[in-house]
C-alpha positions as CSV (number, residue, x, y, z in Angstrom):
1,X,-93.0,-36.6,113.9
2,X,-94.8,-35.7,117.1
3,X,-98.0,-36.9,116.0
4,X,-96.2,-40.6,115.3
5,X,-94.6,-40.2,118.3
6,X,-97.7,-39.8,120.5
7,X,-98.7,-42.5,119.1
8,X,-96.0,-45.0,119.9
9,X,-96.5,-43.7,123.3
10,X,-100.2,-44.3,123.5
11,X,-99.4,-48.0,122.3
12,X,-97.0,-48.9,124.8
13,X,-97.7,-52.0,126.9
14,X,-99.0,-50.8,130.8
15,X,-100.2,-54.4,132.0
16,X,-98.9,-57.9,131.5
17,X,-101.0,-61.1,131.8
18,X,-99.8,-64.4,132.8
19,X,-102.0,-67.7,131.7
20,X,-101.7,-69.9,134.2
21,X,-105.2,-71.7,132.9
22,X,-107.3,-71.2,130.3
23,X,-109.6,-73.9,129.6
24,X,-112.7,-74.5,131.8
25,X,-114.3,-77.7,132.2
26,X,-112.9,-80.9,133.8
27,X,-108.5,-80.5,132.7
28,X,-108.0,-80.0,136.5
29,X,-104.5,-78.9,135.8
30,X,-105.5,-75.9,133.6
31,X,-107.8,-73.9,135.2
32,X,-108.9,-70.5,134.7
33,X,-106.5,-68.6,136.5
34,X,-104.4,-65.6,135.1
35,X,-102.2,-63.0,136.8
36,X,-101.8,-59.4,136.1
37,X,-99.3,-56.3,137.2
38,X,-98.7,-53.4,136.1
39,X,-95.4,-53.1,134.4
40,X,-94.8,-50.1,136.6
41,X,-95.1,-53.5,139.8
42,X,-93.1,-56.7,140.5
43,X,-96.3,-57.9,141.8
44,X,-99.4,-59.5,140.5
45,X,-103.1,-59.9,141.5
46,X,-104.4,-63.4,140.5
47,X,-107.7,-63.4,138.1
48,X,-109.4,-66.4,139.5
49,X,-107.7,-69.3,140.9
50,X,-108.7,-72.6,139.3
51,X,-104.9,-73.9,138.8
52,X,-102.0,-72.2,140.4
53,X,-99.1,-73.9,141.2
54,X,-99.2,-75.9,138.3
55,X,-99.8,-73.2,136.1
56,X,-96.9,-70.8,137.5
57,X,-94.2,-74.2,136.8
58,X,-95.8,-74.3,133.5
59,X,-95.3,-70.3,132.8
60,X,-91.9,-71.1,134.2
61,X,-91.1,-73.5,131.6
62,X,-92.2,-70.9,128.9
63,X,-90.0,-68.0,130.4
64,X,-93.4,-65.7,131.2
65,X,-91.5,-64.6,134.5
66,X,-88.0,-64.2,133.0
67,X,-88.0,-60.2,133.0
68,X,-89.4,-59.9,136.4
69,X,-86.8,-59.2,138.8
70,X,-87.1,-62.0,141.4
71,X,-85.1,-62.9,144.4
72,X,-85.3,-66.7,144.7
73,X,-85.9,-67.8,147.8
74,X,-83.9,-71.0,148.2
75,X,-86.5,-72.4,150.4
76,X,-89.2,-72.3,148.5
77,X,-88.1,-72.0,145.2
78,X,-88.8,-70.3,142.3
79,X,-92.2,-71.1,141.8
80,X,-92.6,-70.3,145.7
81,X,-91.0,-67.3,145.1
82,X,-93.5,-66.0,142.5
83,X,-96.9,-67.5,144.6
84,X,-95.5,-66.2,148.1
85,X,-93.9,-62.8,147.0
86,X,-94.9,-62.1,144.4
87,X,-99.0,-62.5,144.1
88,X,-100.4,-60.3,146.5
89,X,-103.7,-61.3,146.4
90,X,-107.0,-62.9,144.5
91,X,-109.5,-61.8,142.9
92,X,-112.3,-64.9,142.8
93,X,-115.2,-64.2,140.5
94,X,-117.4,-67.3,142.0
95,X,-117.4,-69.7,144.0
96,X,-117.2,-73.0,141.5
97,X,-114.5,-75.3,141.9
98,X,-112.9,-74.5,138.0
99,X,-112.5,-71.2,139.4
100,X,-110.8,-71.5,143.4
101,X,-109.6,-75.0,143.1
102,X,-105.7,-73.8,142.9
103,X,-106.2,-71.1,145.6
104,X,-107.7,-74.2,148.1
105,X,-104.8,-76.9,147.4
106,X,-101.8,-74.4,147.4
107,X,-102.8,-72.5,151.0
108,X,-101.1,-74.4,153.1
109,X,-98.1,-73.1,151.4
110,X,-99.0,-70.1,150.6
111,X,-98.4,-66.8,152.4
112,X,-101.5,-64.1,153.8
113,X,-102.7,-62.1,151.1
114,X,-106.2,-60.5,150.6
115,X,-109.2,-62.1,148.8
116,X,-111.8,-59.9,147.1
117,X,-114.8,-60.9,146.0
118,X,-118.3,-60.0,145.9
119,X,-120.0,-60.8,149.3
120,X,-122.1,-63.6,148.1
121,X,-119.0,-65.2,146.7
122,X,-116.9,-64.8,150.3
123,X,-119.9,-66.1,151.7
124,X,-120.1,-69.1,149.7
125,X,-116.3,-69.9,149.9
126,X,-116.7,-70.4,153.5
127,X,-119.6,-72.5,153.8
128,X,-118.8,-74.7,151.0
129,X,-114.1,-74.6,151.3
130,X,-113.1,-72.9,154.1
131,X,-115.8,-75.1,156.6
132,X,-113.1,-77.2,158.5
133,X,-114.7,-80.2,156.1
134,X,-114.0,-79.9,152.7
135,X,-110.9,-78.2,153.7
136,X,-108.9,-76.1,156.4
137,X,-110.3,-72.6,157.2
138,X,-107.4,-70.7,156.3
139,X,-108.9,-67.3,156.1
140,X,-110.0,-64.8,158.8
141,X,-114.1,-65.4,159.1
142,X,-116.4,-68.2,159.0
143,X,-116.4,-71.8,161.0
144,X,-113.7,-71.7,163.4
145,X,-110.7,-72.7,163.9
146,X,-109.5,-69.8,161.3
147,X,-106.1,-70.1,160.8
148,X,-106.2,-66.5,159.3
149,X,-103.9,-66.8,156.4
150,X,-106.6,-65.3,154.2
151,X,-108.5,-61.5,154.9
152,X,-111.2,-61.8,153.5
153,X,-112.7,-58.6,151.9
154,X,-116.0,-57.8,150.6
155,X,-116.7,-56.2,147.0
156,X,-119.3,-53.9,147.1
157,X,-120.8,-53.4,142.9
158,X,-119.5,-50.5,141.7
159,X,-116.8,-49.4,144.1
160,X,-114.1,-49.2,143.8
161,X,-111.1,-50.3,146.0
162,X,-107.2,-50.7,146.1
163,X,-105.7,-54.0,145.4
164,X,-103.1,-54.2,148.3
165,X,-99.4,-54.0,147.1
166,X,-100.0,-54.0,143.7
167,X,-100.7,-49.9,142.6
168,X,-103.8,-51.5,140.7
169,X,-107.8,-50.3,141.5
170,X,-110.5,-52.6,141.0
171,X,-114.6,-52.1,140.8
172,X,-117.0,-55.2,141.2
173,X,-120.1,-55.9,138.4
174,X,-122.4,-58.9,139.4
175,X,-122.9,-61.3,135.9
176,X,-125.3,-63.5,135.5
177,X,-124.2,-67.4,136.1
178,X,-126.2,-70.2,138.1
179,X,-124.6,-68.8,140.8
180,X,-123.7,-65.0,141.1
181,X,-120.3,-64.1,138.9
182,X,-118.5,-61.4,138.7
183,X,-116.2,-59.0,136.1
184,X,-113.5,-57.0,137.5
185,X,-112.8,-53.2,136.2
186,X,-109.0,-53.1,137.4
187,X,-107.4,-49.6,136.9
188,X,-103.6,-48.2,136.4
189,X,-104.1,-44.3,136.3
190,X,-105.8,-43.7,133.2
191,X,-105.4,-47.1,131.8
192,X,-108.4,-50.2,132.2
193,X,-108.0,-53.9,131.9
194,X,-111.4,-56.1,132.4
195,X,-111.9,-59.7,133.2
196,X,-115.0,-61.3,133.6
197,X,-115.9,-65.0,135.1
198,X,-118.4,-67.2,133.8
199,X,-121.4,-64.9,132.7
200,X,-124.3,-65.8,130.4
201,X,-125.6,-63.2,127.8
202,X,-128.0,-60.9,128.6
203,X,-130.1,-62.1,125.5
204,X,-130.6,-65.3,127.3
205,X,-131.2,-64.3,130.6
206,X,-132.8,-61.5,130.7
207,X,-131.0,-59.3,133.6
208,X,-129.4,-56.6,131.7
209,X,-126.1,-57.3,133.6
210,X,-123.1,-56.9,131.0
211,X,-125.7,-53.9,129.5
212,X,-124.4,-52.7,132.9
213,X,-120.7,-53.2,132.4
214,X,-120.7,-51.9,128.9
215,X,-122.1,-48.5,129.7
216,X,-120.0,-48.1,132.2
217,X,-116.7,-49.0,130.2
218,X,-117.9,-46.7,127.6
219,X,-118.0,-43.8,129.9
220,X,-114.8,-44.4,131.5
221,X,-113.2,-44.5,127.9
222,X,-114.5,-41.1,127.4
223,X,-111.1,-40.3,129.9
224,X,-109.3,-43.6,129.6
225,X,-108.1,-46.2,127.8
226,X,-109.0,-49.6,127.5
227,X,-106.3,-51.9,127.4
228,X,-107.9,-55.4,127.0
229,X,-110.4,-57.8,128.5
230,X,-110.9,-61.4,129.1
231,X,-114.1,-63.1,128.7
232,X,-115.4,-66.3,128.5
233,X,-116.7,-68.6,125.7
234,X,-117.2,-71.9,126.9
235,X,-119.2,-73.2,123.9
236,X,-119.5,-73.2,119.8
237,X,-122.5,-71.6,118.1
238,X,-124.5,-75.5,117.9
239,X,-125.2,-75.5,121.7
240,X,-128.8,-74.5,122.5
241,X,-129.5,-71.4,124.8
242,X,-131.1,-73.7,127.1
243,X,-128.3,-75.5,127.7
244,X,-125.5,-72.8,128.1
245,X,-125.8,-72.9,131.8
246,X,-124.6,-69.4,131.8
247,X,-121.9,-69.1,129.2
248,X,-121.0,-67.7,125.9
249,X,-120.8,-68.8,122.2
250,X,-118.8,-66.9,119.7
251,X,-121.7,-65.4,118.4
252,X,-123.2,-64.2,121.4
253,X,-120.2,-62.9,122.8
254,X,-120.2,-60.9,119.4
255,X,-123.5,-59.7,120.2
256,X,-122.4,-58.1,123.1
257,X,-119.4,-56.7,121.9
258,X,-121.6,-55.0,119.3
259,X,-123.6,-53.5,121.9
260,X,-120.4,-52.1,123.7
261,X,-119.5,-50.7,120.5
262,X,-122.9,-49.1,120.0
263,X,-122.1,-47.3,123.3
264,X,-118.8,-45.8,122.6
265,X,-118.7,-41.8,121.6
266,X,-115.3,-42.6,119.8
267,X,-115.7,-46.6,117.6
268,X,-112.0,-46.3,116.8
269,X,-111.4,-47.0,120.7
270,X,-112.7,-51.3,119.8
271,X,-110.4,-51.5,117.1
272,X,-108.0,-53.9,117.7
273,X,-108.5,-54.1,120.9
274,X,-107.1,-57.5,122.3
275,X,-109.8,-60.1,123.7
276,X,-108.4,-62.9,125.1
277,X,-111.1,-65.9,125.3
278,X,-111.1,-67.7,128.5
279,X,-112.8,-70.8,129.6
280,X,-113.3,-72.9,126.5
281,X,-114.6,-76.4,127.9
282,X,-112.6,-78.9,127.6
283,X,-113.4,-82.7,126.1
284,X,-112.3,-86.1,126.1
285,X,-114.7,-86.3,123.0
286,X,-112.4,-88.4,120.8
287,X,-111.3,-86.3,117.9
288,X,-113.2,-82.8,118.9
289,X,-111.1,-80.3,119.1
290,X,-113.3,-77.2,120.4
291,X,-110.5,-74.7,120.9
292,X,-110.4,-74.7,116.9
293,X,-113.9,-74.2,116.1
294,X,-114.3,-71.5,118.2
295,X,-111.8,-70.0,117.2
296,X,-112.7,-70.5,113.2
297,X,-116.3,-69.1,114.6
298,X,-115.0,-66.0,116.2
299,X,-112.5,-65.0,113.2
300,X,-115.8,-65.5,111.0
301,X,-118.1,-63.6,113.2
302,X,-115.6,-60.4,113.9
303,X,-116.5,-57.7,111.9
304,X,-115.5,-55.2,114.9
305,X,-112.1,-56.0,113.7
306,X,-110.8,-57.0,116.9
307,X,-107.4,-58.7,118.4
308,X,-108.9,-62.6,119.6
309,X,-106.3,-64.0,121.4
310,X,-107.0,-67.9,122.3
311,X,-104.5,-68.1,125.1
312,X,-102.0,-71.3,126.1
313,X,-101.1,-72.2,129.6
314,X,-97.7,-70.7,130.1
315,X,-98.1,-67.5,127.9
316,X,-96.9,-64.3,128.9
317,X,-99.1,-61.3,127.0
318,X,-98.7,-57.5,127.2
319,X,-101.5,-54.7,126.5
């Protein structure tokens, strides 16, 4: 009895995600753009930013916030409630429109939070968003006039910081994308959760960079326990390398999934653990449906007998 008990225990949810987006491509108003908290928080840290508002109304509509204890403000309403109080900062993976666009819109409503990034992503943000042209400067560096609504804060690879409000820890890995990506290794105690932005394999371009992630999340599972990831696949198997543009197929994201598992002292620890696939692209291809070819490709191709999840906009999920 004590053995099944630990068990139960072991299984019992510690973060929930919220899918505010989860296609990538050109359906502007769903975005890749998640939040997570730790069940122990009322508060979340956004994953990306590429639809918000729209994407909290839509997780309204699906009752994704309706165990979260929330004290409407009548002001802003509920969905104003949940972006103003309730997120308590972003984490922004790169600089691409897909990825910030909901973060730029929804400032002017929004209330000061943190953004954490890598520094080449900050950087970019401000030349390219925050410049007074292409919008307002509503965070605390760059081109003035800052209107200081954003603190900006530097990632540095590999260390790792506090999320603000949230109880959560996060560490920075760099991914390889035209421009520089990032995964985020977010902690509760003894318990991991890992997104990763856009990111291209490391068969295909050569830098070694999610060789980099995987050892390291197989030495932190020597002590803890991995909850779940996210991680893109943008395309199906048929698209040429030299045209992924630094993305994922089914079949290369199983390729590095093998190597993850190749790395782990204990292989029971990938069983079943829940992937949720981000960023599959979009089309106004008349009668394509890409959503349901990768996902026919992945259930063929996983023989690591994992959880895929192929999220919808609106769905609440627990690890």
């Amino acid at each position: 009895m004590q053995t099944l008990q630990a068990k139960n225990l072991v299984q019992n949810p510690v973060f929930e995600v919220i899918v505010l987006g989860d296609s990538g491509g050109i359906e502007d108003g769903n975005l890749s753009a998640f939040l997570l908290r730790s069940l122990n928080s009322v508060n979340y840290v956004a994953l990306d930013a590429g639809t918000l508002v729209n994407g909290i109304n839509q997780s309204i509509k699906r009752q994704a916030f309706a165990n979260l204890p929330i004290h409407e403000n009548q002001k802003w309403g509920l969905a104003g409630t949940i972006l103003r109080d309730h997120v308590k900062g972003y984490l922004i993976s790169h600089a691409h429109l897909d990825h910030v666009n909901g973060m730029l819109v929804a400032s002017p409503e929004d209330s000061n939070k943190n953004v954490y990034a890598l520094a080449s992503v900050n950087n970019m943000m401000s030349e390219t968003y925050f410049n007074g042209k292409a919008w307002a400067n509503f965070s605390d560096r760059g081109i003035p006039p800052r209107l200081n609504k954003y603190h900006i804060v530097d990632l540095v690879q590999g260390e790792t910081v506090s999320i603000a409000e949230t109880g959560l820890k996060v560490t920075a890995f760099s991914l390889s994308h035209p421009i520089e990506s990032t995964a985020f290794v977010i902690e509760n105690d003894k318990d991991l959760f890992v997104y990763f932005g856009d990111t291209g394999p490391d068969s295909v371009e050569k830098q070694g960079k999610l060789d980099v992630i995987w050892t390291y999340l197989a030495d932190q599972s020597k002590h803890k326990k991995l909850r779940g990831l996210i991680i893109e696949v943008s395309f199906e198997n048929e698209r040429p390398h030299n045209l992924l543009f630094g993305h994922l197929t089914p079949n290369l994201l199983m390729e590095e999934l093998h190597n993850f598992a190749s790395k782990l002292d204990d292989k029971a620890a990938i069983n079943q653990l829940k992937v949720v696939i981000s960023h599959i692209k979009y089309t106004l291809e008349s009668g394509t449906n890409p959503r349901h070819k990768i996902k026919q490709q992945l259930t063929e191709a996983n023989d690591l007998n994992l959880n895929i999840i192929i999220p919808e906009q609106g769905q609440k999920l627990l690890f």
